[in-house]
N, C-alpha and C positions, 0 to 999 in steps of 0.2 A: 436380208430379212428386214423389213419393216416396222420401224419400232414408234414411227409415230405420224401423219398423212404425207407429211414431204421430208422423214427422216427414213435413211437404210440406215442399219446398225454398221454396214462397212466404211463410212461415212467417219464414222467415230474410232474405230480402228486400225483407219487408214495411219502409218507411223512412217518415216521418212527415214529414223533410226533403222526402224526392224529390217528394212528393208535393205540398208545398207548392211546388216548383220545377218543377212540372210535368216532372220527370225521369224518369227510369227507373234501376232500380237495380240493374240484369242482372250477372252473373257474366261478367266479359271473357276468362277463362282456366281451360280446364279444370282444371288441376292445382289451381286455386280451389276448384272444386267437388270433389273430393277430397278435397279440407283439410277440409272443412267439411261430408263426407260420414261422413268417418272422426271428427270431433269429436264428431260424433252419435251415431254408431255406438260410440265408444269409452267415450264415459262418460253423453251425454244420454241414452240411452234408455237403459239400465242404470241411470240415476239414477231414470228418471220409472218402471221397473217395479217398481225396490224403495218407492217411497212411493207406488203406483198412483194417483199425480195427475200434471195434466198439468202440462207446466212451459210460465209463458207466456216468450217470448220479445220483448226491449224492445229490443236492439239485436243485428243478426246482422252479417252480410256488407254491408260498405260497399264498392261501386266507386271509384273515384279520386275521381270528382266530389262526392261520396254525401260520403265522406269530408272532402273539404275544407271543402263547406258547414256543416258538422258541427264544425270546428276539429279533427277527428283526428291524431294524430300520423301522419307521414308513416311511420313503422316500425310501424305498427298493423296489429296482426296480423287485425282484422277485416276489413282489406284482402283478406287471404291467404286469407279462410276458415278461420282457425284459431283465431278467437274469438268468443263469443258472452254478450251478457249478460241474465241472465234473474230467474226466481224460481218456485218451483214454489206450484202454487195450494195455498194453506188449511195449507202448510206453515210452521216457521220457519225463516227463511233460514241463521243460526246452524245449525240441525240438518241443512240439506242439505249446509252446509263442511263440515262433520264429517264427516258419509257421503265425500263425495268424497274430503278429504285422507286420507282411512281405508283407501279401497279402490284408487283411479286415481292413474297418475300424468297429470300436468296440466302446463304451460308454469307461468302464473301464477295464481293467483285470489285475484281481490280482491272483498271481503264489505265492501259499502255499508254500517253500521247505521243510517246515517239514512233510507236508503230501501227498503232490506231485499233490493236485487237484487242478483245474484254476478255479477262480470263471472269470463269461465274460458278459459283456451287451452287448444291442445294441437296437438303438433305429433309427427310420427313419430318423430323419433331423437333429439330436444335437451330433454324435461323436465327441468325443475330445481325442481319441487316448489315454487314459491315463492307463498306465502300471506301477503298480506299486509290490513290491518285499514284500512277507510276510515273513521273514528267523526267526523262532525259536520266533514270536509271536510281532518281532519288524517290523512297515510296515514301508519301504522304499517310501517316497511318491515325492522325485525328479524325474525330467524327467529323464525317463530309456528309451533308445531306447533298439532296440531287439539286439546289438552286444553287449552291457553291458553285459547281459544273458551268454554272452559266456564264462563266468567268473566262471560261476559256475559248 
């Protein structure tokens, strides 16, 4: 299914957990798929058509189960369909926070350096802009605006 020009919703489902638990990782709640139709639609593919690469997708939409096997917080918004963590291909991941904190606003995004993937929300009425730096497992959680980034 289709959920936005160069998004499948299988894309975002795909679980590497479930898979080993012989599980399924289905969207239990439409307003889920919403969340996570609109996160898409609001800054993934507006992100993947300004750097015309594709951005791969490492963790989407966790169900409850999905979730727990995973040790996810019980308040994780990839629950909700309102997060997603990725990296866009042959890009740096540095340069995509940049674009993002530049242009959208977002719930949280957190910029891995050790593995180069952007975890990102977003949710309809509560962004709070909050960018924060994961370097070698220690989260930086002062306000970072996106020229801080240029540091790295």
């Amino acid at each position: 299914m289709k959920i936005a020009k160069n998004f499948e919703l299988e894309e975002f489902l795909k679980s590497y957990t479930a898979d080993q638990h012989n599980i399924t990782n289905d969207i239990d709640d439409l307003q889920h798929l919403v969340n996570l139709t609109a996160l898409t639609n609001t800054i993934l593919q507006p992100t993947r058509d300004h750097f015309k690469q594709s951005l791969i997708i490492t963790s989407g939409y966790r169900n409850n189960q999905v979730n727990l096997l995973v040790s996810g917080s019980e308040t994780s918004q990839h629950r909700t369909g309102q997060a997603v963590d990725f990296y866009v291909k042959n890009k740096k991941s540095k340069d995509v926070v940049m674009y993002i904190a530049a242009n959208y606003d977002f719930g949280q995004m957190i910029y891995y350096t050790a593995t180069g993937h952007i975890h990102l929300s977003y949710t309809f009425d509560s962004n709070r802009n909050q960018l924060m730096i994961n370097r070698d497992g220690i989260l930086e959680t002062s306000n970072i605006n996106h020229f801080y980034l240029q540091k790295f």
